[in-house]
N, C-alpha and C positions, 0 to 999 in steps of 0.2 A: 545725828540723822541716820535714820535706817539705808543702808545699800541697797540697789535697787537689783531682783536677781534675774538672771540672764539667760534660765531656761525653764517653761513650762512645766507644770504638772499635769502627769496624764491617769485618767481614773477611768473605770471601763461602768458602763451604763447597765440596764437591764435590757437594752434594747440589741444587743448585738453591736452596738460602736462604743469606740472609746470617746473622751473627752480629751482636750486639750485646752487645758485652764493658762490662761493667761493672766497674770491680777495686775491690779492698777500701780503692784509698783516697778510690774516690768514694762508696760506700756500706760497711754495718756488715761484708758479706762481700760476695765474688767470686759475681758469675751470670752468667748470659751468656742471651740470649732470641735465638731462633730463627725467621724473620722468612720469607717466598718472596723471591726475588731483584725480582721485578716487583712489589713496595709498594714506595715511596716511602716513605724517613721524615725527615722536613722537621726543621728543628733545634730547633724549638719542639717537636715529636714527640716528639726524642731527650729534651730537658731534660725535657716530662712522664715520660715513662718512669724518668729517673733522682727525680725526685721523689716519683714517684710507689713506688718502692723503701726510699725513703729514712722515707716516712711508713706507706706502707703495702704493703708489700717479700710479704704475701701474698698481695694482691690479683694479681698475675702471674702466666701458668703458667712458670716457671722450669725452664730444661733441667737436670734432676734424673737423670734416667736416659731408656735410649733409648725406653722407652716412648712418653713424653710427647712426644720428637722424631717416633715415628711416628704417632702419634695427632694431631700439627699436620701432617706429608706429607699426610695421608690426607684431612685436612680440603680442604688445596690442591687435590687430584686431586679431588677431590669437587665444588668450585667449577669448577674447569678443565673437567670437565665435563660439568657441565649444558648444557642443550639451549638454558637462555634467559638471555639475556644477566645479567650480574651486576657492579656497581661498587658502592664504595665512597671516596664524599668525605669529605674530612676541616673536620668545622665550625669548628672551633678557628682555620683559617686564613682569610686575606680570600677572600672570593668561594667560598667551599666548594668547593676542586679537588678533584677525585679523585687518589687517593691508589693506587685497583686496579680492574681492569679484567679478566674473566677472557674464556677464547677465545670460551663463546656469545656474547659485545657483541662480541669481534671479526669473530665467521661474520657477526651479524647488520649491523653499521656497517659494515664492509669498515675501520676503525680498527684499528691497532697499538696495544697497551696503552701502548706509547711514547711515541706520536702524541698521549694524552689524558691520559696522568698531569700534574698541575699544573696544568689545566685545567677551567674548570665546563662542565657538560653540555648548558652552550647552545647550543656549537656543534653539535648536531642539530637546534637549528631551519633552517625554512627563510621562504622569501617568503609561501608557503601556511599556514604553522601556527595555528591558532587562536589571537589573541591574551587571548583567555578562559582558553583552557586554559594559556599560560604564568600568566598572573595568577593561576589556582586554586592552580600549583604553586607560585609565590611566594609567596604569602598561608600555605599550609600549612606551607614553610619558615619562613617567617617566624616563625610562630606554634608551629612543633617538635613539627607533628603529621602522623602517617601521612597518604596521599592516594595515589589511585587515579584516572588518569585514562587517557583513549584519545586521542593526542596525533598529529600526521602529522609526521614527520621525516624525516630526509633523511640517506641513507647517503655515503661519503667519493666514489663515483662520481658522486652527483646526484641518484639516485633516488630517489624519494619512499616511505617503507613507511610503516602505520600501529602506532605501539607501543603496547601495553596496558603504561604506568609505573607501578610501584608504588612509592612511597618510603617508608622508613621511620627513622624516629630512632632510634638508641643511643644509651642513656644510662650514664653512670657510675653507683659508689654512692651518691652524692648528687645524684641525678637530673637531674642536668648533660648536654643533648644533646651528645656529644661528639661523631657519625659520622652519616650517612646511609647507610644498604646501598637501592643502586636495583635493582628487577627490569625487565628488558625483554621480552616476548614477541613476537614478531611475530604482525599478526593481519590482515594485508592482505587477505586471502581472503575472511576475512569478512565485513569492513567493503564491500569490492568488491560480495561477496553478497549486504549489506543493503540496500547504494545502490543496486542495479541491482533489486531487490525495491521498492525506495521507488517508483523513479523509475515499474516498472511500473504500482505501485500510484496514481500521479499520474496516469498514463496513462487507467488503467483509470476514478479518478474522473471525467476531464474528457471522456473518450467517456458516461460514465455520465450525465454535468449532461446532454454536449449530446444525448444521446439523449432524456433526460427533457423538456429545451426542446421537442424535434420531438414526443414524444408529447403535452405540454400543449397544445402548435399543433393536432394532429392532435384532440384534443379539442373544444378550443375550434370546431376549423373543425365538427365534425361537430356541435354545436350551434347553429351559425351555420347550417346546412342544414335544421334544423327546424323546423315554423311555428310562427309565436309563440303560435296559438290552433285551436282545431276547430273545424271553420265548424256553425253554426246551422241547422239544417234540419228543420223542420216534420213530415217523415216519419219521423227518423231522431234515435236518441241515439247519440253518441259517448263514446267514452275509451277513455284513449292509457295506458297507462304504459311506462314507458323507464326501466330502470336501466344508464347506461354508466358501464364501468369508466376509471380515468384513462388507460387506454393505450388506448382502442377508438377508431378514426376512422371506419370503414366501416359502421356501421348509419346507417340514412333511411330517413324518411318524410314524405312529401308526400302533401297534398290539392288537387285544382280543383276550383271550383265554377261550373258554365256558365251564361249567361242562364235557361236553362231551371230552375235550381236540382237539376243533376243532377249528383250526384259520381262523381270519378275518384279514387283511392285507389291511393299506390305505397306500396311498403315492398322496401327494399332491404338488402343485406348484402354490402360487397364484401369481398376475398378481404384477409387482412391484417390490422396495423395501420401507425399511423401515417400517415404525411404521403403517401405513398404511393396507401393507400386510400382518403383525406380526398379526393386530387384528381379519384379516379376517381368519387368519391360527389358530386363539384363537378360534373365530365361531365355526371353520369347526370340531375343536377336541373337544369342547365342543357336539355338532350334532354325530360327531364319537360313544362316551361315551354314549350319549344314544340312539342310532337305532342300535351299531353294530351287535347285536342278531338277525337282519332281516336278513333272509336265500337269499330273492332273489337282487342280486348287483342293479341292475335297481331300484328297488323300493326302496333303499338304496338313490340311484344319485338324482330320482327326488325327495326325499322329501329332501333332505338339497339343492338342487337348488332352493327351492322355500321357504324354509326359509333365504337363504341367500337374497336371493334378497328381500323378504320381510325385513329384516333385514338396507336397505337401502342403500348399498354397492355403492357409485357412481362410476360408470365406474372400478369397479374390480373386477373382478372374482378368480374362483379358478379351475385351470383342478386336475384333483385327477382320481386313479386305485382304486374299493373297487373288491376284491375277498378274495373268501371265497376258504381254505385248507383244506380236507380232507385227511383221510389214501385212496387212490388209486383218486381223482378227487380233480380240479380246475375248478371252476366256477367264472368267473374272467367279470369285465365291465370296461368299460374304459370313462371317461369326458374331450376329448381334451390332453391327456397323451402320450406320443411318446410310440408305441407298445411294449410288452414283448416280451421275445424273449423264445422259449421252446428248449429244447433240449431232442430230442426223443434217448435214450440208447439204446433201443434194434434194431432202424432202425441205427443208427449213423447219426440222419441229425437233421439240424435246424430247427423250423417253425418259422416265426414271426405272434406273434398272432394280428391280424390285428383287432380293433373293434376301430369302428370310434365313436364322440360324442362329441357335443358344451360344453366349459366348465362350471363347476357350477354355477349359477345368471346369466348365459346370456337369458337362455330361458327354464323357469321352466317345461313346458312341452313338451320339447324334448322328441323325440324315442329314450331312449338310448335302447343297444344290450347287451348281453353277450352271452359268448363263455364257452363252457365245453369242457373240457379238461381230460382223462383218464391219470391216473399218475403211473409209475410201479416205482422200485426201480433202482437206478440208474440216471433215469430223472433231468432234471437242469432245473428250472424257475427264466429269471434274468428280473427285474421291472428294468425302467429308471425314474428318474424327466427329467433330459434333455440329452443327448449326444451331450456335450460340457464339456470346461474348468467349474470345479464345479461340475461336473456328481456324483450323488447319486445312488446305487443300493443299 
């Protein structure tokens, strides 16, 4: 009796597949399977296939008629060509080679299916690849579960591209992983778009901190410029309120109080915020500190107008109130400062004291004015920085 033999013969078509002849004295009848010329089938391959005939001979699609031949082409030409790369390793052997490789993994690698069949898919790591992301894909191999990851690889020229890998397991009828099918997309573009979005984004917070540092500063100084108390004076009751916003540096207000027990009174608003208007409000209190002893407001206004601006100030200024308090009179001037407002007690009526004037450093010899004002007991004088959200008296 003839031995029955125990491995296929494979003969290649004109069609682009191979054959895989089975004859009847290695299984119960003759088939033959119909295979693309670019898979690999490794000899452990072959022997599943004949075994796999032998026990379970329907489990294969068997070339029956040409139907079924053009229904396996069409699958080929279908893989052949998609846009995103596609392989197939075979688990059954050491180190899970690939077995297929269709043209999108070769448009995308610049690899020959030649170059990678019998081979794992490591070799598109490169020096840069996240060693996380290899350990995600091992742990899920390992474990014979799908995984989806965004991995940086390296094409057969050098180049670096980023792949969106999907892996997935095939299993037998007895839930045996026997394959991997991998997808590759390119997605370079993206990821390029997302990084250079990040990085803006990093950008954007660390101008944000330091901007925030200089408005804190700018804060901090503009209450460092305000007195710690209202002075005490027998003729006169005071109160201040001040709501600043965390980004305000430019509002002040300053008192002198002379031998005589006569007040001087500023209130200032310079142009801005920040660090900026913080130093030009340092200026104007430093200037305060020493003219406030000068009796007339005006001569008061233009000599720290014309120091500020000497000073150097680009494009800022400062509007500011200086009046001077006495027991029964106010002699008040104004730089650009929204009007006081008086309140006469013995008539029961409001005035607004109207005195117009460019604010400080814009034009050192402006006309400023001021206004006298007769004061009895009773009377109210309320000073503004602005009338608005923030508003100072």
């Amino acid at each position: 009796m003839s031995q029955k033999k125990d491995m296929p013969d494979i003969r290649s078509t004109r069609d682009g597949y191979s054959s895989l002849d089975i004859s009847a004295s290695m299984a119960p009848v003759w088939c033959a399977i119909l295979y693309p010329n670019r898979w690999t089938l490794s000899t452990h391959m072959q022997r599943t296939i004949v075994k796999k005939i032998l026990h379970r001979n329907h489990d294969l699609h068997l070339l029956a008629n040409d139907s079924i031949k053009d229904q396996l082409m069409l699958k080929d030409r279908a893989l052949s060509a998609a846009a995103e790369g596609i392989t197939i390793s075979d688990f059954s052997l050491e180190g899970n080679p690939l077995i297929y490789a269709n043209e999108g993994f070769e448009r995308l690698t610049g690899y020959d299916h030649k170059d990678v069949v019998g081979k794992n898919c490591r070799f598109l790591q490169g020096k840069d690849t996240n060693p996380a992301t290899i350990e995600q894909i091992r742990q899920a191999i390992h474990s014979q579960e799908p995984v989806t990851v965004e991995i940086l690889n390296y094409r057969k020229d050098g180049q670096p591209f980023w792949n969106r890998l999907s892996i997935t397991p095939v299993r037998d009828r007895d839930g045996n992983v026997t394959h991997f099918i991998g997808l590759q997309s390119d997605i370079t573009e993206r990821v390029k778009t997302e990084q250079a979005l990040l990085k803006a984004t990093e950008k954007l917070e660390t101008t944000n901190s330091r901007m925030k540092g200089d408005l804190e500063a700018a804060r901090q100084l503009q209450l460092d410029m305000l007195p710690n108390s209202v002075p005490d004076l027998p003729y006169l009751d005071i109160a201040v309120k001040m709501e600043t916003a965390q980004e305000v540096g430019g509002d002040y207000y300053d008192f002198h109080v002379d031998r005589a027990g006569h007040l001087t009174l500023a209130i200032g608003d310079a142009t801005g915020h920040g660090l900026k208007a913080g130093t030009i409000v340092t200026a104007t209190k430093a200037l305060f500190n020493m003219w406030a002893h000068l009796k007339n407001p005006v001569h008061f206004l233009k000599k720290t107008s014309g120091a500020l601006k000497n000073m150097g100030f680009r494009n800022m200024y400062m509007a500011m109130i200086f009046a001077k308090i006495t027991p029964g009179q106010l002699v008040y001037s104004s730089a650009g400062m929204p009007f006081a407002f008086y309140y006469d007690a013995s008539a029961s009526r409001v005035e607004e004291l109207v005195v117009k004037g460019m604010p400080l450093a814009a034009f050192p010899d402006f006309a400023y004015q001021k206004k006298i004002i007769d004061l009895k007991s009773g009377d109210l004088l309320v000073f503004f920085f602005r009338r608005d959200s923030g508003t100072a008296q």
